[in-house]
N, C-alpha and C positions, 0 to 999 in steps of 0.2 A: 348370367349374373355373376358379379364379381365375387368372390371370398372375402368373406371380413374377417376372415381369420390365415388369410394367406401366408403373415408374420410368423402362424404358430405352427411347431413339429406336429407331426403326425400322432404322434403319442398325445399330446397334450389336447389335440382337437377331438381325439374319439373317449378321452378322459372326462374332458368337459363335457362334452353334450352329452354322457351318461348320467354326470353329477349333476346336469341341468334340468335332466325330466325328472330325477329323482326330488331334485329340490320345491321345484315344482309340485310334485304329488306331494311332498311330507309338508312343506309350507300350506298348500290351499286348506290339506288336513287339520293342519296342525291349527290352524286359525278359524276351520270352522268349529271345530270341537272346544277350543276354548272361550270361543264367543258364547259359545249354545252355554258350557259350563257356567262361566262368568255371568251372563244376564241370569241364567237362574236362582244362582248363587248371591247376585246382587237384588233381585227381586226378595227372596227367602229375608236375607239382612234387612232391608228395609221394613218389611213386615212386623218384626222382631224389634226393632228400634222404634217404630214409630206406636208399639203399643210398650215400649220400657220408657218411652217417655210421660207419655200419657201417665200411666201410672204412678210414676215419680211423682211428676206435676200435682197429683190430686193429692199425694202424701203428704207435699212440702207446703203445698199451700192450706190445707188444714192446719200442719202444724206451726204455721205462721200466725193465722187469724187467730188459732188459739192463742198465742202469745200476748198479740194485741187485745185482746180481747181484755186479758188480764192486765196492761198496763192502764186499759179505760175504767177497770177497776178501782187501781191504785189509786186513780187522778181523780175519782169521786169518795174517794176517803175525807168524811168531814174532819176529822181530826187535821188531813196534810190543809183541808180548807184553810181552817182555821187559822191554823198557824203561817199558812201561808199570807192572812189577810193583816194579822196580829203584827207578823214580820214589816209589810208594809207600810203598818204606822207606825210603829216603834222598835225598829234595826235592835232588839235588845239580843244580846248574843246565846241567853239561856234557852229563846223562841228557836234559833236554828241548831242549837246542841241536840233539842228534845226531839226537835225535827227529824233529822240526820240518826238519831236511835233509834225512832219508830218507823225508816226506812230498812235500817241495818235487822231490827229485830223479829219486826210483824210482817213485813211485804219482802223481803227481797228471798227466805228460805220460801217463799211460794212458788215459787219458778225455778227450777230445777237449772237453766239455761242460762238465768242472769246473772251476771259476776260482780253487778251495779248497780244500784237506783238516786237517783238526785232529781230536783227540782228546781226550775228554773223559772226569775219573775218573768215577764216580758219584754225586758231589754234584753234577753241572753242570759244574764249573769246566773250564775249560781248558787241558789240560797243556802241548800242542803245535800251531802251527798256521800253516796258511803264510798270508800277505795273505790280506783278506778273507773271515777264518772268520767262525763264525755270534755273531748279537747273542745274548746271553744268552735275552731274552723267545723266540728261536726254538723252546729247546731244555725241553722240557717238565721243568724240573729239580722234583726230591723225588716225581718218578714211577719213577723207577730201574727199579722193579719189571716197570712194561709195558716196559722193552726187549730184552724176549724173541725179538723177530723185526725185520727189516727193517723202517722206517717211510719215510713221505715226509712228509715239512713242508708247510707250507701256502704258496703263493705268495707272497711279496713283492714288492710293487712298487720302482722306486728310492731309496733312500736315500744318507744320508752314507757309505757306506764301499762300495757298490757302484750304479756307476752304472746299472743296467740291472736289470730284472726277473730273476727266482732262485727255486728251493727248494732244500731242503735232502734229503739222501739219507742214513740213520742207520742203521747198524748195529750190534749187541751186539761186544763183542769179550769173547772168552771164555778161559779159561785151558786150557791144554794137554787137558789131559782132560775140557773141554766143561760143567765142572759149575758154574764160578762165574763170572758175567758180571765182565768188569774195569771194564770202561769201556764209551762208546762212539765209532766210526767218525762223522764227520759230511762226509761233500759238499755242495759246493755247487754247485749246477750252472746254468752259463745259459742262461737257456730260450731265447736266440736260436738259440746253436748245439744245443741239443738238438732242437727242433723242425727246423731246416735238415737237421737227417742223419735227420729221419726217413724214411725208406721211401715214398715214392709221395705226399709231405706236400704237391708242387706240380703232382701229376697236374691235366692238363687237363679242365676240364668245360665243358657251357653252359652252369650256374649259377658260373662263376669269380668273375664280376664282381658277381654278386648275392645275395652266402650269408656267413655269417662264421662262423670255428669258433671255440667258447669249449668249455675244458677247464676243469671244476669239480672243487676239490681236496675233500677231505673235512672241511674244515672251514666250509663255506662259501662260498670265495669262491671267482671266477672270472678265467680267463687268456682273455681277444680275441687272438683270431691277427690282423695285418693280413693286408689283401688284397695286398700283395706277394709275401710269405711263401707262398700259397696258387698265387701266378701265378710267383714265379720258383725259391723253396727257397734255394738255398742258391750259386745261380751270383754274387748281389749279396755279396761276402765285407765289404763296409762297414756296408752295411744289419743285415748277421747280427749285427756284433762291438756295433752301435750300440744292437741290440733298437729300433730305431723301428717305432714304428706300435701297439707292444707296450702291452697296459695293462690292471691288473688291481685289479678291483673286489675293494674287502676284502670286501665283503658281496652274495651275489646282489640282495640284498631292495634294496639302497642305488638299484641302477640305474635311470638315468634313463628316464619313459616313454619306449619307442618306437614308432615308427609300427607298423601291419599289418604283423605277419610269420609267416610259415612255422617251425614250430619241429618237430622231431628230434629225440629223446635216446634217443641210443644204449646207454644203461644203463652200469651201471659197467663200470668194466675191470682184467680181472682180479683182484677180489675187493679190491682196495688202497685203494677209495673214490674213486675219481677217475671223472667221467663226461665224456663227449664229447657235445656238441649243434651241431645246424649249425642257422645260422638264417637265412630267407632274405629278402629285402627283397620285401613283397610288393607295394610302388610300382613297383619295376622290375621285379618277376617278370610280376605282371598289366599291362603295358605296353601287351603285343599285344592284347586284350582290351578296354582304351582305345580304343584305335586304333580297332580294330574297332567299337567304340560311337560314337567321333565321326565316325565315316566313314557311319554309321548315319545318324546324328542331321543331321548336314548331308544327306545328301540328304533327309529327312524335311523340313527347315527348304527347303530348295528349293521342294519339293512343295506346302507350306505357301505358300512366299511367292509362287507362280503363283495358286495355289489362290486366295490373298487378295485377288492385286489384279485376276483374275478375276471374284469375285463382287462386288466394290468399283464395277465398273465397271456392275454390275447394279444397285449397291444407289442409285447415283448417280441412276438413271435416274427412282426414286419418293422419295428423300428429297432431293433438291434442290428439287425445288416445294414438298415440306412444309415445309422449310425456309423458303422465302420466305414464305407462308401464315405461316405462327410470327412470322416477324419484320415480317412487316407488323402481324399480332392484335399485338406486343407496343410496337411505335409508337403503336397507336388506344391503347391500354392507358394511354400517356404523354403523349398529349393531341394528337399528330398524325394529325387525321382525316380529312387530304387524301389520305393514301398508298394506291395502289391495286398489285394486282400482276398481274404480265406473264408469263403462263404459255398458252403458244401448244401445247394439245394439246387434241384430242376424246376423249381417255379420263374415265375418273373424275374425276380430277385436275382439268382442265381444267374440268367443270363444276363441281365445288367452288368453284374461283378465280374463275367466271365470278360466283356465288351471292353468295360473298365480296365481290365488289366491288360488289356491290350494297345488301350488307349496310353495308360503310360507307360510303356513298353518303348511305343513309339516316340512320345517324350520326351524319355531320357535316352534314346541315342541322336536326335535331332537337336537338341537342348547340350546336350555332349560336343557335337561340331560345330556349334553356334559359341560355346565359351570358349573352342580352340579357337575360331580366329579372332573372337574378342579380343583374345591376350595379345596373338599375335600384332593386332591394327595396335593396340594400347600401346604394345614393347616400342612399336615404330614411332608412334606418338610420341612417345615419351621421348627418347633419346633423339629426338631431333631438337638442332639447336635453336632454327626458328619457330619461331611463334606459330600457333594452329588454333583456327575458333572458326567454331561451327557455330552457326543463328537460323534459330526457326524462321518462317515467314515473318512472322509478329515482330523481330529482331533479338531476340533472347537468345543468352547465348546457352548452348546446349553440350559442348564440349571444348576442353581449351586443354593445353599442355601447361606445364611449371613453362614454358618461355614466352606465353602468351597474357601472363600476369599482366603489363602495365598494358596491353590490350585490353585487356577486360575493364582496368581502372580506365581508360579514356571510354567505353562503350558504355560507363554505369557514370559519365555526367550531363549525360541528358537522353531522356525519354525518346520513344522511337518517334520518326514522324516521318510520312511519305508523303508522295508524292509530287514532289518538287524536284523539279529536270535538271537546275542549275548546281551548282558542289557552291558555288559561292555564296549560296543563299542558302548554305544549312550547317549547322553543326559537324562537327568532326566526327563525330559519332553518328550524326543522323545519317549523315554521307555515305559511309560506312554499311550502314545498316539500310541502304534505300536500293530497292529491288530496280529503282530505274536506271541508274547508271549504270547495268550489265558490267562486262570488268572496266576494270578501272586499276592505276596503279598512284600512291602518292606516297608524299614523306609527312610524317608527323614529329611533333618534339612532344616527350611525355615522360615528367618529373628530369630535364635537364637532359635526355638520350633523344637521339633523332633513330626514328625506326623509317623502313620500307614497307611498307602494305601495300600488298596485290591482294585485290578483292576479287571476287566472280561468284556468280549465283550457280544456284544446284539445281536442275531442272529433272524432271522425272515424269515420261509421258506428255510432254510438251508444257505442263505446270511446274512454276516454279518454289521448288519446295524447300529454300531456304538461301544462304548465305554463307560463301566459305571464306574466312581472311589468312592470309600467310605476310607475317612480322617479320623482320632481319633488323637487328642492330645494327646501323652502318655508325655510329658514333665514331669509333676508332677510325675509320676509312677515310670518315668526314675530316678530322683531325689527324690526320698523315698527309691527307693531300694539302692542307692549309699550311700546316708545317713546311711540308717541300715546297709548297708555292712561296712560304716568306725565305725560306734561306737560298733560293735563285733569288728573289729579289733584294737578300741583302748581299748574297753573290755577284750581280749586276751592280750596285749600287756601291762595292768595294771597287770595284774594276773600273766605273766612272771615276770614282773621289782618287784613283791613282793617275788617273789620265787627265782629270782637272788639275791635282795638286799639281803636274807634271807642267802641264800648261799655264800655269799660274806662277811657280819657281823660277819660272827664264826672267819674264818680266821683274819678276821682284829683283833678279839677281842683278839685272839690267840697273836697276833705279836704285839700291844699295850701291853699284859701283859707279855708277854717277855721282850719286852723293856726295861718296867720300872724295873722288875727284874734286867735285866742286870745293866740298871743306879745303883740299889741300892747297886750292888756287886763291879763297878766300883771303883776305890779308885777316891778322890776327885780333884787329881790333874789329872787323865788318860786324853790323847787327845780324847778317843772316848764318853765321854762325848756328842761332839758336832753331832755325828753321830747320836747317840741316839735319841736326840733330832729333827734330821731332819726326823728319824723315828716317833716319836711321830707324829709331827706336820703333814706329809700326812698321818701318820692314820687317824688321826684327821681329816682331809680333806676329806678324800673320805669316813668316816661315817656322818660327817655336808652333803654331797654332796646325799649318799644312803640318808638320812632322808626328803631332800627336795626333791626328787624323791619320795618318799613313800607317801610324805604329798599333793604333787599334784596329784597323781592318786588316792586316796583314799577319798581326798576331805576333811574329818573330819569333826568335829562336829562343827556350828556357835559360835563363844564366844566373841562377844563384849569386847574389852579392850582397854586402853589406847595405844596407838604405834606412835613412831616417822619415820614418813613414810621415813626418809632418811634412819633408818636401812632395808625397805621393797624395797626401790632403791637397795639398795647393796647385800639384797638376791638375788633381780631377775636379777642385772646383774652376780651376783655371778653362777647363775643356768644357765643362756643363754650364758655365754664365751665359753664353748664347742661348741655351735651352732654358735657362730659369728665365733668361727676358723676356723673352717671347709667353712665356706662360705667366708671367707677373709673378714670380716669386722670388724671393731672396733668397741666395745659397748663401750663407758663411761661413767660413771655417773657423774654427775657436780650440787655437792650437794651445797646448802647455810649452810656454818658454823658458822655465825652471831647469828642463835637464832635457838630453838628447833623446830621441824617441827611435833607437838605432833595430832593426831587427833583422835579421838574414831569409832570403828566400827572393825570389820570382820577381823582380819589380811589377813588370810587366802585368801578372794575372793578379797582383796583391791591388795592382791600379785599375783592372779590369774589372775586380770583386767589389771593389768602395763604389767606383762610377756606377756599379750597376745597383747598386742599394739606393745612394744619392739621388739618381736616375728615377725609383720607382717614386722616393718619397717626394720628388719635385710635379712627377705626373700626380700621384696621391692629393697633391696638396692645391685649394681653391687660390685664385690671384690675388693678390695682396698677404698671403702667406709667408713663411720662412722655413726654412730646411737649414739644418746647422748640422756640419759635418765635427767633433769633437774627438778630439784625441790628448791623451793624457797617460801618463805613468806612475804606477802604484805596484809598488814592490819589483818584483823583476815580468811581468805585464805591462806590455802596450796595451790601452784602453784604448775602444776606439766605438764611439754611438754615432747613428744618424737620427735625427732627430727632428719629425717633419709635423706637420700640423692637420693633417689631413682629417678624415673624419672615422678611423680605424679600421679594423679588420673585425671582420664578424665572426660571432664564437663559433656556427657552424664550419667557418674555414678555418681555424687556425690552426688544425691539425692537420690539415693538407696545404699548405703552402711551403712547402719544403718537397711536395711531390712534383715530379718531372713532370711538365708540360700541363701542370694546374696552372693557371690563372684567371681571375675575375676581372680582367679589360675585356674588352669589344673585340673581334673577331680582327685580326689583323694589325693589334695594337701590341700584342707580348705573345710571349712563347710560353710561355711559363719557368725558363729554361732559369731565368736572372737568380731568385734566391737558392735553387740548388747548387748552381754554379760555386758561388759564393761562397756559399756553406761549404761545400767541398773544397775549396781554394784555403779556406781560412781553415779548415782540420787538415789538412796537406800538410801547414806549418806547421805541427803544432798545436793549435789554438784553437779556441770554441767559441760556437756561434750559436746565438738564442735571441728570440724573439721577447725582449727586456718587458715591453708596454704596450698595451692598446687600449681606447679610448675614442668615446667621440669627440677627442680633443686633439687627439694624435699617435703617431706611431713611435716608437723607438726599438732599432734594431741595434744589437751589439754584439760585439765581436773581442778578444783579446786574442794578443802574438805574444809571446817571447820576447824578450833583450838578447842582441846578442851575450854572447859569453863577455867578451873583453869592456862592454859598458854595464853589466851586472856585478864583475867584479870591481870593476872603479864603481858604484854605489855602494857597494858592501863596503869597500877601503874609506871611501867618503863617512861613511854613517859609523866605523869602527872609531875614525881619526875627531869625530865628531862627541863621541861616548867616551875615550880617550881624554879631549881637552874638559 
């Protein structure tokens, strides 16, 4: 059978099922002794209640009839006849003064009870009445008919015209020979002093202090006697005139819940609707009962708490060593495998602990040679420069080096998935990760680097238990060898254009000296003169054209000279118009004619530096575009912008386009070599060079030189001679 308490310590299991049969014994106990108590004790109360009501009842209702009794009286007084009949025919005011005095002075001191008497014809109204007769809503008016007999009113609690609790006491008044009701009698009576003179109303009991009597009228509502009233009657003559403690609920139903009680109803009395109930507190009644349960219950918790630290003292004696055992297993657990434990006994226990300490003994020297060559494989791991990832079966990867990072990023954009034989039908990653290609070797690009992955699977016992990849950066390799491949080919492509220019030179030189032969045979006045002449001028042209072709591929020799860079504008737009045609764009040069634009240095790399700016921004730019080469002077600065239309440079590049062999063409289209070059050539001189604008509207690259010396001081002399006049 399984343990349902397998979760709990040892201590706790033999804790509980000690406290369990105990609670068991003191709960069956404890509930049948209270039961037996209780029903007895609720038997005895009811006994007790049902003859305190009884007895009330026959009191209250005595002292009721009597009342009434005496109000049938009143209402057979021929004098109130009389005058009551007198009033009817002739409303004379002296009939209801004399009225209302023989109320006040002969009948109302006869009832000890009554605070009121008036008379009423049989509309309601009120003929005669001393202080505090009744409110109208009392007197049930346009029923005339039920006042055939004696009634009582319904309780009222205090209002404006009497301070204290009241009913009303009503009787017919009839005419002499009993046949026609006239009117009626109405009392008022207070219920302090009626209750004070009732009969035996403050007999002593043992329920005095714990029982309350409510008298319910026939309409509903209910009168609370205080427990004063009950303990003293009528010796308090303050209490009684004050009605305290008195309070009558208009409606049984209204009353606030109360606690457990004892309830009584002694049925009506005498046939008038009125019932008596006693009701008793059964927080106080059941007291002794209490008592008796917590005098119970403590010594049980006694019994209990010897009981407990009794076997406490047993349970100490086997779960303190398990306890050590535990918290030493959970130290090893945490990488402390020096802790050994110290449990000095020959029983069980002892030799567990002895076992135990030898178990981690063995532990931590086996746990010892396991972190040395941890470190050692990491140290190798780590300082290796390629890439290292290891992957479970699933394709997870389970270990990687810092040079395996953008490995990992290519293996975390897509989910593993197997199965599939082909590489061309999976992901980069799934490929990678798929146990069926056994090794395999390929090149990937990831974030802009081309890497090498050799993959191969880890087999163990003929199962294959994962996946090992090895990464190399060949970027740079890739980009040396593309590099050397373009400058043989623009090595080869110098070596042509010198052996074309070469072969190209004779003929022209041929048909230049023909030309001018033929000019000089021409007579002076021939029309072919001018033909001639168009001959000369493209020979001309396309040896100006071979020589600037010869003199960039060849580079030539440095030779510092004076040059006015506007004629170095007009070579290189001169050389790059072929290349703008071809591309549809327009190069123009938009030279300053004002003054000489003279500067010293390199013809040669100063014409190499422009053409290759010119160059980018004419590839830069879409066909039907413009590139405008601008040169200008401003103080002793050559200004010099190109200025293309193309569609910009992007902000992630613009801090690297001044880097050697960066560029953003197509693989075989630039070197990246053109703007450093440049750069450098143009601070060679002197002069500086910055990327002026970008935009998706276009580029502008700018650069300034120096004046030489001798065209700085003729500006200064100029602008002196100028301030002068």
């Amino acid at each position: 059978m399984r343990d349902v308490l397998a979760r709990l310590p040892i201590k706790h299991k033999l804790t509980l099922t000690f406290l369990f049969i105990c609670m068991i014994v003191v709960v069956v106990g404890g509930v049948f002794v209270s039961q037996f108590a209780r029903t007895s004790l609720e038997d005895q109360i009811a006994f007790r209640v049902e003859a305190e009501a009884e007895a009330r009842s026959m009191a209250i209702g005595a002292a009721r009839d009597l009342i009434g009794r005496r109000a049938e009286d009143f209402a057979s007084d021929g004098f109130i006849r009389n005058r009551l009949e007198q009033i009817g025919v002739d409303a004379a005011p002296h009939f209801r003064e004399e009225l209302a005095r023989h109320l006040r002075t002969n009948k109302l001191p006869l009832v000890q009870s009554a605070v009121s008497a008036s008379v009423l014809d049989m509309s309601g109204q009120v003929v005669a009445a001393t202080a505090g007769g009744p409110w109208p809503a009392e007197i049930p008016v346009g029923e005339s008919e039920t006042w055939t007999a004696t009634f009582f009113g319904k309780f009222s609690d205090r209002n404006q015209l009497n301070d204290f609790p009241s009913f009303l006491v009503c009787a017919p008044i009839r005419d002499l020979v009993r046949s026609r009701i006239l009117g009626l009698m109405v009392l008022r009576i207070h219920v302090g002093r009626f209750l004070a003179g009732v009969p035996g109303i403050a007999k002593r009991t043992e329920l005095v202090n714990n029982h309350e009597l409510v008298i319910g009228d026939p309409f509903g509502n209910e009168l609370h006697l205080p427990t004063w009233l009950i303990r003293e009657g009528a010796e308090n003559a303050d209490l009684v005139e004050e009605a305290a403690g008195f309070r009558v609920v208009t409606q049984a139903a209204e009353l606030d819940p109360r606690g457990f009680v004892f309830e009584f109803d002694a049925g009506e009395i005498g046939g008038k609707g009125w019932k008596v109930r006693v009701d008793v507190d059964a927080t106080a009644a059941m007291a002794p009962v209490r008592s008796l349960e917590n005098r119970y219950f403590g010594a049980a918790l006694v019994i209990l708490a010897v009981g407990f630290f009794s076997i406490l003292a047993t349970v100490r004696l086997v779960v303190l060593p398990l306890r050590h055992l535990r918290a030493a297993a959970e130290k090893i657990a945490n990488g402390d495998h020096s802790v050994r434990v110290d449990i000095e006994a020959d029983d069980e226990i002892g030799v567990v602990g002895t076992a135990f300490n030898a178990m981690a003994a063995a532990v931590e020297t086996r746990t010892f040679e396991l972190e040395r060559r941890r470190d050692e494989l990491a140290s190798v791991v780590a300082s290796m420069h390629d890439g290292l990832c290891l992957l479970s079966p699933e394709g997870e990867v389970l270990l990687a080096n810092a040079a395996a990072q953008p490995l990992k990023k290519l293996l975390a954009e897509s989910s593993p998935r197997h199965g599939m034989a082909l590489c061309k039908e999976l992901h980069c990653s799934d490929c990678l990760r798929s146990t069926s290609n056994g090794a395999s070797a390929c090149e990937v690009e990831i974030d802009g680097r081309v890497f090498e992955v050799q993959a191969s699977d880890l087999r163990a016992g003929g199962v294959i238990g994962g996946r090992l990849l090895v990464s190399r950066d060949i970027t740079e390799r890739l980009e040396m060898a593309e590099r050397q491949a373009f400058h043989e080919r623009m090595s080869m492509a110098g070596e042509l254009a010198a052996v074309v220019a070469h072969e190209i030179n004779n003929p022209l030189a041929s048909i230049s000296m023909y030309a001018q032969m033929m000019s000089d045979e021409l007579p002076p006045e021939s029309a072919f003169h001018e033909h001639v002449d168009v001959i000369e001028r493209n020979t001309a042209a396309c040896s100006r054209a071979i020589r600037d072709l010869l003199e960039n591929v060849r580079g030539g020799a440095s030779e510092v000279v004076e040059v006015d860079f506007r004629d170095i504008a007009q070579d290189a737009a001169r050389f790059l118009a072929p290349l703008a045609k071809v591309s549809g764009v327009t190069l123009r040069p938009e030279l300053d004619d004002s003054v000489e634009a003279l500067v010293v240095g390199d013809e040669t790399k100063l014409r190499q530096a422009l053409m290759n700016l010119a160059m980018n921004g004419i590839q830069a730019t879409s066909p039907g575009g413009s590139v405008a080469i601008k040169v200008s002077v401003k103080g002793e600065q050559v200004i010099v912008r190109i200025v293309d239309e193309g569609s910009g440079i992007p902000d992630a590049d613009r801090e690297r386009i001044f880097e050697p062999f960066f560029t953003t063409k197509a693989a075989g289209e630039g070197t990246g070599l053109g703007l450093p070059t440049a750069r450098r050539t143009v601070e060679s001189h002197g002069g500086q060079f910055a990327l002026e604008d970008s935009s998706a509207k276009g580029t502008t690259f700018r650069f300034s030189l120096p004046l030489s010396a001798a065209t700085a001081a003729d500006l200064a002399g100029s602008e002196d001679k100028e301030g002068t006049a």
